[in-house]
N, C-alpha and C positions, 0 to 999 in steps of 0.2 A: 424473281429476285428473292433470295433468302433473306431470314431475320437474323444479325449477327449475335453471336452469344450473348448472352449476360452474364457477366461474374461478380457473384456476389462478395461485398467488401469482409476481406479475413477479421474475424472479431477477436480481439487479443484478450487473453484473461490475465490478471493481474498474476506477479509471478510467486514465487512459494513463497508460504510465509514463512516471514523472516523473526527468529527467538534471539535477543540478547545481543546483538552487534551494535555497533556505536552506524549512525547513519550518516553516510557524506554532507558535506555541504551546506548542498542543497536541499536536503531533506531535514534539514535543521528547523525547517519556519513551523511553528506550531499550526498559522492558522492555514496551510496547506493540507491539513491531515481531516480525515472525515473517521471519528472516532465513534461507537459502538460496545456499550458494556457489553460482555457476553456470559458473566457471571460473578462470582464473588470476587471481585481486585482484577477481573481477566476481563480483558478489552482486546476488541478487531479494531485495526485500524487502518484505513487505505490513502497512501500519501495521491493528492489530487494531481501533482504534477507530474512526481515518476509513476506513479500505480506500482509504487511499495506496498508491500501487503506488510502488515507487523500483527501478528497473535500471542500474546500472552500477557504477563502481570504488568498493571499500570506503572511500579516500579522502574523497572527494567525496561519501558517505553520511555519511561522521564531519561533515563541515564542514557538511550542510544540518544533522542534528540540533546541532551549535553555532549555527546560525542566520546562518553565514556566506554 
């Protein structure tokens, strides 16, 4: 009797990050977002529910989540 394969679960990486778009929706909730200084006014942010990635100035993060 043979051991049937194992296939290992595809691990998905969050997708490019995203500079200056206004975010849908759903990616409007602030406390959805797991946010990260990365230097002076520059923040990572990774939305918990879509696995939006957002990289750049905390400005320009306020304005996608207003949907500007």
């Amino acid at each position: 009797m043979s051991t049937p394969e194992v296939k290992q679960a595809e691990v998905k990486q969050p997708t490019a990050a995203v500079q200056a778009a206004a975010f849908e929706l759903r990616e409007r909730v602030p406390s959805d977002w797991e946010i990260s200084a990365t230097g002076d006014d520059t923040i990572y942010a990774r939305n918990n529910v879509t696995g939006k990635v957002f990289e750049g100035a905390m400005e320009d993060f306020n304005k996608s989540l207003r949907g500007q």
